[in-house]
N, C-alpha and C positions, 0 to 999 in steps of 0.2 A: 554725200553719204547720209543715209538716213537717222534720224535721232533717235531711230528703235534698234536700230542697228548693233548689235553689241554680243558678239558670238564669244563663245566662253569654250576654251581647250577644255574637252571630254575623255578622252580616253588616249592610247596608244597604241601602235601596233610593233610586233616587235617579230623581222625573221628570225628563224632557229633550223638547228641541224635533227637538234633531237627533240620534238615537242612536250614528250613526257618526263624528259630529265626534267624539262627548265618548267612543267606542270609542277613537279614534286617541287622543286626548290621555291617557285613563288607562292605555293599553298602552305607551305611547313614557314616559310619564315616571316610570312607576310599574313599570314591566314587567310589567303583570296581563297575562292573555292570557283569552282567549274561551273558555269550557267551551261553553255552546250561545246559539244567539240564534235567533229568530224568534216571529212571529205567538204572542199569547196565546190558551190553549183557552179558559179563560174569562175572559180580558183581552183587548177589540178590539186592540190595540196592538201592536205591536214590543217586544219582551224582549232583553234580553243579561244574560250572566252572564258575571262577571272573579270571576277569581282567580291567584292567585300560591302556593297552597299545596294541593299533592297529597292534602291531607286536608281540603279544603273545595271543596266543589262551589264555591262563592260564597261572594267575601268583600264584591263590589259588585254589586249588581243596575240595571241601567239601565231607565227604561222610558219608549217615547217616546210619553205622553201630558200633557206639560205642554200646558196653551195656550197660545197666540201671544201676546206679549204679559206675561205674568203673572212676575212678580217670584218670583226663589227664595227655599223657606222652608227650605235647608240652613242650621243657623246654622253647621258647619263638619263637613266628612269630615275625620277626621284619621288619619295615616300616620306608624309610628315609625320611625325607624333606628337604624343603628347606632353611628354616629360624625360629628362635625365635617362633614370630605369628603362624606358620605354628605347631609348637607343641601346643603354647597354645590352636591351633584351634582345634587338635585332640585331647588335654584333654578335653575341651569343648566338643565336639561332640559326645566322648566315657563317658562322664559321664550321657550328654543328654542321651544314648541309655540304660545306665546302667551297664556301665563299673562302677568296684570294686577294692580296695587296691591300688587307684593310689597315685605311688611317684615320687618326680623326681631325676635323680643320674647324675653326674658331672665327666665323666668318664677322664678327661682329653683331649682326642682326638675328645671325642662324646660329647655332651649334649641329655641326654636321660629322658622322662617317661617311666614308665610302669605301667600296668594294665592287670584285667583277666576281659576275654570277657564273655557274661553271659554264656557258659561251663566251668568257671574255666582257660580257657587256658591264658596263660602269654603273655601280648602284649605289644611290645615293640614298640616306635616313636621317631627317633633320627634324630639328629644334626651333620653332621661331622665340626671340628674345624679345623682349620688349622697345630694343633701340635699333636704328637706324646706322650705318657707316657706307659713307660708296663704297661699291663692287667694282671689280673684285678686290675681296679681301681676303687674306688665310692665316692665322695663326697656329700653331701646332696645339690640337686639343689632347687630354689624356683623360681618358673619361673612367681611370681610375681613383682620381682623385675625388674625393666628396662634392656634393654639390655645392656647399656651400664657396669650397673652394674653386670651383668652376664659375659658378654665379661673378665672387669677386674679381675673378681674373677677366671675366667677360666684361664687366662694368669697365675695367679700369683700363684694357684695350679701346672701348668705344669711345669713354670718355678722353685721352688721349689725341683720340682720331679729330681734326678739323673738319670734317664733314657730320659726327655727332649731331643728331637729333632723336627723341622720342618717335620711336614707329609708329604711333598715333600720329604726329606732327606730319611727317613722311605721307602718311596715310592720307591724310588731308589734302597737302602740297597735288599731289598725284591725282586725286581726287577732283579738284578745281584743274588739273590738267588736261585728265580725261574731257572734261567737260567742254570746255572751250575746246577741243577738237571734233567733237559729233558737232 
């Protein structure tokens, strides 16, 4: 493999029954907005393209050729932020739209909800923390409590944890990983 080599996950694509429910619901909760939509040239189907970043045509592609009937195979779209608020804002906003089955999990590293969009698909809105715990991890999170109490419960789960390191440390480890494999 070559030592330039190094392809970097861009975007998603995602079947749908109904392209404009799941337009509103990822516009309103997420703030993407529509770069273009319509008729596939060589896809019979409805296309839409979301994004939220002036340097990417598409960050989620929709495309309304699921069938009637047929179970989602998204195991989860996930979406970062930046702070505490910033998830409560997207529980708030995905519950506003009619988002379903939200919980919130304490993964150690992350602070995450999750929820299915009104197709059923799994959506995830996370936190990165500062520390590091092997995966999988899940604590039950309540992201009504303050943050400061969230913060200390976080700490005190990782530290805890035998796998405990700083995400920087992590970062590094991984790092010299990648390397020696190009």
């Amino acid at each position: 493999m070559s030592k330039s080599y190094t392809p970097n996950l861009s975007h998603v694509g995602v079947s749908c029954f109904d392209i404009d429910v799941m337009i509103e619901f990822y516009t309103s909760v997420f703030g993407l907005q529509v770069t273009d939509k319509g008729p596939g040239h060589s896809f019979p189907f409805m296309l839409a393209f979301l994004s939220a970043n002036a340097d990417q045509h598409h960050q989620l592609a929709l495309a309304q050729n699921r069938p009637q009937g047929a179970p989602s195979t998204v195991m989860q779209l996930s979406f970062k932020v930046d702070t505490i608020d910033d998830l409560r804002e997207a529980r708030s906003r995905a519950l506003s739209k009619g988002a379903t089955k939200m919980r919130g999990l304490n993964h150690g590293n992350a602070i995450s909800i999750y929820f299915v969009d009104p197709e059923d698909n799994t959506v995830e809105v996370y936190l990165d923390t500062p520390w590091y715990v092997a995966q999988p991890h899940g604590d039950p999170l309540d992201l009504d409590n303050s943050d400061e109490v969230i913060w200390a419960e976080t700490e005190k789960i990782v530290r805890a944890d035998p796998t405990y390191m700083p995400a920087k440390d992590w970062s590094n480890e991984f790092r010299k990983k990648l390397k020696s494999s190009h």
